[in-house]
N, C-alpha and C positions, 0 to 999 in steps of 0.2 A: 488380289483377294486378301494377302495377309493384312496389305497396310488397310485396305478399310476394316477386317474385321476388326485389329490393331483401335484404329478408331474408336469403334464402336462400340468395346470395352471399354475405352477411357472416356467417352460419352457418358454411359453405364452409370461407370464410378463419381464422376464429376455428378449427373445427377441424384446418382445415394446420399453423395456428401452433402450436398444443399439441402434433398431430403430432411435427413437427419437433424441436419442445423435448423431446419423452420418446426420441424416439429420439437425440438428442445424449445424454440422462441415461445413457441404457441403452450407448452408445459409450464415456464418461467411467468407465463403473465397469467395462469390459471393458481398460481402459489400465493398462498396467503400470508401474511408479516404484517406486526406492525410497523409501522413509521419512525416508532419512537421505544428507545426500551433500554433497559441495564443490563449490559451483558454482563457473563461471569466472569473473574477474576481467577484465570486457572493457575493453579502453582501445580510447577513441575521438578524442582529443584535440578541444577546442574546435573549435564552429565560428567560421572566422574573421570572420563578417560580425553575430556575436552573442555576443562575447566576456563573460563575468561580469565585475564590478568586481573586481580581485584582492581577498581577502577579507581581506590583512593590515590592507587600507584603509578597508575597509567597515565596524567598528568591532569590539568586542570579544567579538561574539555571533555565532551559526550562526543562519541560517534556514532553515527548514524546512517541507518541505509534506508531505500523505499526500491523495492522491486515486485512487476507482476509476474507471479508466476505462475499463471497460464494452467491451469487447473490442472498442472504436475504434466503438461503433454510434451514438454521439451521443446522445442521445434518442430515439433510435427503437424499437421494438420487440424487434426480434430481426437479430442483425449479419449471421446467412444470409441476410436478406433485402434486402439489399445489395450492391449493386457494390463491385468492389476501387479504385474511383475517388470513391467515396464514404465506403467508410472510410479511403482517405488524407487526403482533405478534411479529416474530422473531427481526424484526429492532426497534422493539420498547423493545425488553429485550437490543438490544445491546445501543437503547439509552440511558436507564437506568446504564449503564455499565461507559458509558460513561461520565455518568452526575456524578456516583461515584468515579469514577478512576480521573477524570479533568485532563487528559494529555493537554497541552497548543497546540500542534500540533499533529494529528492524519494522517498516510501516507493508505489509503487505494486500498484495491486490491478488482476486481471482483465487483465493484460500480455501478450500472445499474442505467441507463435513462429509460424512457419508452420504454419496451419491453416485447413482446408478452410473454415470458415464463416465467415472472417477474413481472407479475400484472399490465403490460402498464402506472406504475407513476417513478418516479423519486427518485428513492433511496437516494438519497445525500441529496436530499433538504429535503424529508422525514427526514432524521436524524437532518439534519442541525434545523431544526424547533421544534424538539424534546428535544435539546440536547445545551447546553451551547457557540456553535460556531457562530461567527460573520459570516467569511470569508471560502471559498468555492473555490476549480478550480479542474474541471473533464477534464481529459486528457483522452478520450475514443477513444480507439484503432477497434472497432468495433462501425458502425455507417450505418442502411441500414436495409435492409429486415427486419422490425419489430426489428431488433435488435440494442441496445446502450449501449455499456458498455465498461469500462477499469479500468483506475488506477487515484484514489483522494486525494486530499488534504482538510482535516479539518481543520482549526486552528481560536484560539481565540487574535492572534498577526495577524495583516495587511498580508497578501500577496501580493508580489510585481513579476512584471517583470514574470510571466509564461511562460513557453515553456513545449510544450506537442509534443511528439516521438513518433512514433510506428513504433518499428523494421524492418525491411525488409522482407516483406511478404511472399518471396519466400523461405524465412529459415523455417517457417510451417504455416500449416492452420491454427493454433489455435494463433490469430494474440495478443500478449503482446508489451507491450513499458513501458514509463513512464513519469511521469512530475512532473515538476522542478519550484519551485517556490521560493522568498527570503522574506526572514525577516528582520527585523530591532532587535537585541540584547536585549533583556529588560533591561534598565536602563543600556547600553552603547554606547552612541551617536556615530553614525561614523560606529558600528558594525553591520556589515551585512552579512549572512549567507544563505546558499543555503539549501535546503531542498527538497530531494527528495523520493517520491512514485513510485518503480519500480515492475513489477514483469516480471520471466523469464520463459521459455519456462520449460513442466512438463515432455516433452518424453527425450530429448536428449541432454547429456553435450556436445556433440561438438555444438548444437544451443546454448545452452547460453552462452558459451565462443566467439559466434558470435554476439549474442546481449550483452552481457559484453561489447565489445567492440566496437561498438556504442553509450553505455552508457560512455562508458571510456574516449572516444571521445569528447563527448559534454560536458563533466564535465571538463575536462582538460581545454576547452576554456574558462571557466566563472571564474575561478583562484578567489574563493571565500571559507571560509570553508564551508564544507558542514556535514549535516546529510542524509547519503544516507537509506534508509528503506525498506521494501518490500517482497513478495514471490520472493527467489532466486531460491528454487524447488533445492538445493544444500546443502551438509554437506558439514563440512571442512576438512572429513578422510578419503580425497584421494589427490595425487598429483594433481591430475588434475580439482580439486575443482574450480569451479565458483568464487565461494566466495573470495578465494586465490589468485584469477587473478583478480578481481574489488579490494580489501585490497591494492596487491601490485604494482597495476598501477596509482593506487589515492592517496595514502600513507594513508590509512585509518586503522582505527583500529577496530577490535569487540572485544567484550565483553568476557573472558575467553573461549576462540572459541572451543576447544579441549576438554573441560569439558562435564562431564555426567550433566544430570538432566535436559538440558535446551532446552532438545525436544520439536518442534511446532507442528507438524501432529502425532498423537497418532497413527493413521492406519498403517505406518510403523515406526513409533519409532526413526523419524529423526527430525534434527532442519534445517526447511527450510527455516524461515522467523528471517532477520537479522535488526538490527540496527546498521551501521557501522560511525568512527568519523572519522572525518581531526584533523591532529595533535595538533590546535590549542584549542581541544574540550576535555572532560574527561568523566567519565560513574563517577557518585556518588551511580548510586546504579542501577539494570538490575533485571527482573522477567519476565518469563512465565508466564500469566493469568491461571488460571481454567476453567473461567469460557467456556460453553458448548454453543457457539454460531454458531458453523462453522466448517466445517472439520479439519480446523488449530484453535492454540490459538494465544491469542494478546500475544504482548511482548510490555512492558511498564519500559521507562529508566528515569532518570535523571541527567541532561549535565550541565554540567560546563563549564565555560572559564579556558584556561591557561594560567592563570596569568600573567603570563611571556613574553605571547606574546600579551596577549589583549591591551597595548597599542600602540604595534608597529599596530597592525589593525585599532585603533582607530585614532592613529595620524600616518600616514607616514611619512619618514625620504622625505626632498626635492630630488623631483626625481623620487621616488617610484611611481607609481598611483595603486590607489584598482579600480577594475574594476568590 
């Protein structure tokens, strides 16, 4: 009698939790956004008890991370099922992460504004506040019935000229985009670079070879190098890889793509979350995190210029224009 009742409560809860999950799906595609828009450029200035190394000093490369973080639920389940004292916990280990790690630009996924299932405050700025970042722009793809969330940008370099996307809502309910913001080169006048936060759809590779190419889209018109980053929810060991169609429509490059070891979601043992370069850029050095914040790990690189071409960017030949 205990192990069935036993059962029967885990029955219960297993169907709350679905519940729950279809009725957020069904709120999210009831949310109205547009497609297309300017986010704001939030200044926060440095916290002073976590200051970054100024970056003239810290050598001649950008570091960089892209991690999802999971609308602050840590590992757990599902973040409605949680106190608003537990997903601060959680955003306050990953500010702590942050304030250790000092990536100069951080591309996040699953970034919540106030919403109802997520403790009604502002997750970015939360971090923002906690954590060694000047500069702020949420591109949030969901916006409406108590709920606000998408895809961010942290960094300790200016952001410039934002554009924020979201996908074509009729490719699924569970609405993804991303946004795009530019920097200015550390210590190379003239140098400016794009820097994007994407994440793509988790059920369907022919949807993200749709939203791929959207993404492929808007990046091709800004003819700037870029660092594209983000949940692609794609390995690269199929023909028909996501990954492989953004790579060789941008001319982008990733990090030993094909290689064991550098899985992001431990639940199925795949690497879904990329850091990918424009030619004019190089990986000096590429890691999976450990650490246990999120369903995925961060992945944290460090970029280089190619020499070679950094001054054709910085000075163009008469005639050329960088755009």
């Amino acid at each position: 009698m205990r192990m069935a009742a036993l059962f029967s409560q885990r029955r219960q809860a297993q169907m709350l939790r679905v519940g729950i999950i279809l009725s957020v799906v069904v709120l999210q595609a009831c949310a109205v956004i547009e497609r297309r828009s300017v986010p704001e450029v939030q200044y926060f200035g440095a916290a002073d008890q976590v200051l970054l190394q100024p970056i003239s000093d810290a050598g001649p490369g950008l570091k960089v991370m892209t991690f999802n973080m999971a609308h602050g639920r840590g590992d757990s389940f599902h973040q409605l099922l949680q106190s608003t004292d537990e997903t601060q916990g959680n955003l306050d280990a990953i500010a702590l992460m942050l304030a250790r790690e000092q990536p100069d630009v951080v591309a996040l996924q699953e970034a919540d504004g106030p919403s109802f299932w997520s403790g009604n405050f502002n997750h970015l700025a939360y971090l923002a506040e906690r954590s060694p970042y000047s500069w702020a722009v949420n591109g949030r793809q969901v916006q409406g019935v108590g709920l606000a969330y998408g895809v961010a940008l942290l960094s300790s370099v200016e952001l410039q000229q934002p554009q924020s996307v979201t996908f074509d809502p009729s490719l699924s309910m569970i609405r993804k985009g991303f946004v795009v913001s530019t920097i200015d080169w550390p210590g190379q006048p003239g140098v400016q670079v794009d820097v994007v936060s994407v994440h793509l759809d988790f059920s369907s590779e022919i949807t993200r070879r749709q939203q791929a190419r959207e993404l492929i889209a808007e990046m091709q018109g800004r003819a700037r190098p870029m660092i594209v980053m983000g949940d692609l929810n794609t390995d690269w060991h199929h023909e028909d890889s996501t990954v492989r169609l953004i790579t060789g429509e941008l001319g982008l490059s990733a990090y030993s793509p094909a290689s064991q070891g550098l899985e992001t979601f431990p639940w199925s043992g795949k690497r879904l979350d990329w850091i990918l370069l424009s030619g004019e850029l190089g990986f000096s050095s590429y890691r999976v995190m450990t650490d246990v914040l999120s369903d995925h790990r961060g992945v944290i690189a460090e970029i280089i210029l190619n020499t070679q071409r950094v001054t054709l960017l910085a000075h163009p030949e008469p005639g050329q224009v960088q755009h």
